[in-house]
N, C-alpha and C positions, 0 to 999 in steps of 0.2 A: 399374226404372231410377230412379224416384224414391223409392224407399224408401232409397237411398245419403244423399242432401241430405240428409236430417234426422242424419243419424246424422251426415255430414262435420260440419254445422253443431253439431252436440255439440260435436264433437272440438274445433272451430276454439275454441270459448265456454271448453272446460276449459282449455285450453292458454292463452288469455287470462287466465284467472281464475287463475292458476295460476302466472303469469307472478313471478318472484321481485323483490323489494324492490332496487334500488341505489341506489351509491352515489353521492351528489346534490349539488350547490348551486342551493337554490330563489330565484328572484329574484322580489321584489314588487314591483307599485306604487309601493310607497313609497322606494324605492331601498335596500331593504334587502336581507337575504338570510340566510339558514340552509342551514346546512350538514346534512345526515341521510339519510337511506336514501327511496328516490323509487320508485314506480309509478306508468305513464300507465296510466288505465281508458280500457277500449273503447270509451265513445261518447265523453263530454266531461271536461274535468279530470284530474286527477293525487291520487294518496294520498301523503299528506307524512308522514314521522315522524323526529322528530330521532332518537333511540334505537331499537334494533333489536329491544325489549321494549315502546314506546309502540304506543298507538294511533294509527293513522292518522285523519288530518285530509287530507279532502277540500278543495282547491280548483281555480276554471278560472279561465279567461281576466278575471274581473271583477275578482280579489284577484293575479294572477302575469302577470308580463311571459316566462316562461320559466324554462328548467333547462338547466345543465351536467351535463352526465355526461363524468367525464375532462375531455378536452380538446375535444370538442364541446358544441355551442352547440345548445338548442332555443327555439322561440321561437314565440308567439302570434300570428299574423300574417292580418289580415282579409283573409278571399276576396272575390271578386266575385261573389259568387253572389248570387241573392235576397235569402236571409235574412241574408247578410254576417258569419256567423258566425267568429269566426277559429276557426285551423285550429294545432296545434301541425308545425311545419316544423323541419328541420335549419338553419344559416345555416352555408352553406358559407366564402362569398365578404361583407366587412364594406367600405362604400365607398358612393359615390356611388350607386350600385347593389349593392342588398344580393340575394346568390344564396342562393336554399333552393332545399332539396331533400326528397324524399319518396321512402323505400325501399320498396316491398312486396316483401315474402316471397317466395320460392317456392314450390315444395310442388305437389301433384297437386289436381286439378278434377275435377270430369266432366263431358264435356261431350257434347252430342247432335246428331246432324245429322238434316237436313229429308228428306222422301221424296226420291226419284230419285237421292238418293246411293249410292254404290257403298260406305261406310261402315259400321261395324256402329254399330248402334241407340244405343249410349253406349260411351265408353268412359275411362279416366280419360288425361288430358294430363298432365305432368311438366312445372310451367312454372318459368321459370330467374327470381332475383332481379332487380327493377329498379331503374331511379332513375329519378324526373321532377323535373327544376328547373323553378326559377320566381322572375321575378326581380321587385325592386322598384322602380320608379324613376317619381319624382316620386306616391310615397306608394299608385302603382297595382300592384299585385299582375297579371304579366302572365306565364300557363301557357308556358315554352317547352318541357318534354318531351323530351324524349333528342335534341336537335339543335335548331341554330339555322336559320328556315327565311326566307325573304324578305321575311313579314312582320314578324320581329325585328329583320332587319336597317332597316327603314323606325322602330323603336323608336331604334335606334342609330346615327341618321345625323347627329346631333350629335356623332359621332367619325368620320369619313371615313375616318380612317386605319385604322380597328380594320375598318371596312365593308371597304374594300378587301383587305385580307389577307384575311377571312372571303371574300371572293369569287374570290380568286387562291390558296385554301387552302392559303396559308402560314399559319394556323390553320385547322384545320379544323372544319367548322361541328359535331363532336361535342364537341370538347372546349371546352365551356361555360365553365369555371372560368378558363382560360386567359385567354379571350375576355373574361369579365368584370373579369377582374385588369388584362387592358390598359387598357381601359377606364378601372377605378378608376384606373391610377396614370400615365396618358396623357391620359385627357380628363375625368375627374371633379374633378381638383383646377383644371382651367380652368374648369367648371362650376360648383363652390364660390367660385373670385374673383368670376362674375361675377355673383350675389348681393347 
């Protein structure tokens, strides 16, 4: 049963490393920007090359605010964690509360259950793609995860009116985006006057 791990974790490394160049607008620090062909590497940072024949140039979060691809937005955004490493995020949602989000994959697992299961010993799971948001407001990075749940709502009770629909689910607490679009364009511009 564990002779699979190593070999999935191959698989997972090549299909990473492997992963092809696009096409990009890299955004600096310095409010600049180049246009060229983009790779994010798997642990930290991005491979940058303006030309399809250059060498890539490495950089992370210390030289780049983020990358366009298409019409999406990625962007460098400090967690809360210990080490407060930022994290590259999608930005969904742009406003007084800024919405990211974070895809993983699908793809098969293996996984194993404990004695007294009636289960066989491993077997692989087929898990479906996801999304986790996460929003930003007043500069705190706060997990909300596929629904909005009563402790977000105590985040966003500087909008009563958005809380209320969210609790009479005339929004429904899945759709996020929605939620925070009211927000922005209901209660973040009275948030901004009063500044």
């Amino acid at each position: 049963m564990f002779k699979r791990i190593p070999v999935l974790l191959f698989l997972l490394t090549s299909i990473i490393a492997n992963a092809q160049f696009q096409k990009a607008t890299i955004l600096f620090k310095n409010n600049t920007s180049k246009e060229g062909f983009l790779k994010v590497r798997s642990h930290d940072g991005i491979k940058f090359k303006e030309k399809e024949g250059d060498k890539p140039v490495v950089y992370n979060h210390l030289q780049v605010v983020g990358f366009n691809i298409d019409e999406a937005k990625y962007r460098y955004v400090k967690s809360n964690t210990a080490d407060n490493e930022p994290r590259i995020l999608r930005e969904m949602v742009y406003g007084t509360i800024i919405l990211y989000a974070i895809e993983t994959q699908g793809g098969e697992t293996y996984m194993t259950f404990g004695p007294g299961s009636n289960l066989p010993p491993g077997i692989l799971v087929n898990q479906k793609p996801s999304i986790s948001y996460y929003m930003l407001k007043n500069e705190k990075l706060i997990k909300i995860g596929k629904k909005i749940r009563n402790r977000h709502l105590k985040k966003l009770k500087d909008c009563p009116v958005l809380v209320a629909k969210i609790k009479s689910e005339e929004i429904h607490r899945t759709n996020i985006i929605t939620a925070i679009d009211f927000y922005n364009q209901n209660c973040g511009a009275i948030a901004v006057k009063e500044k």
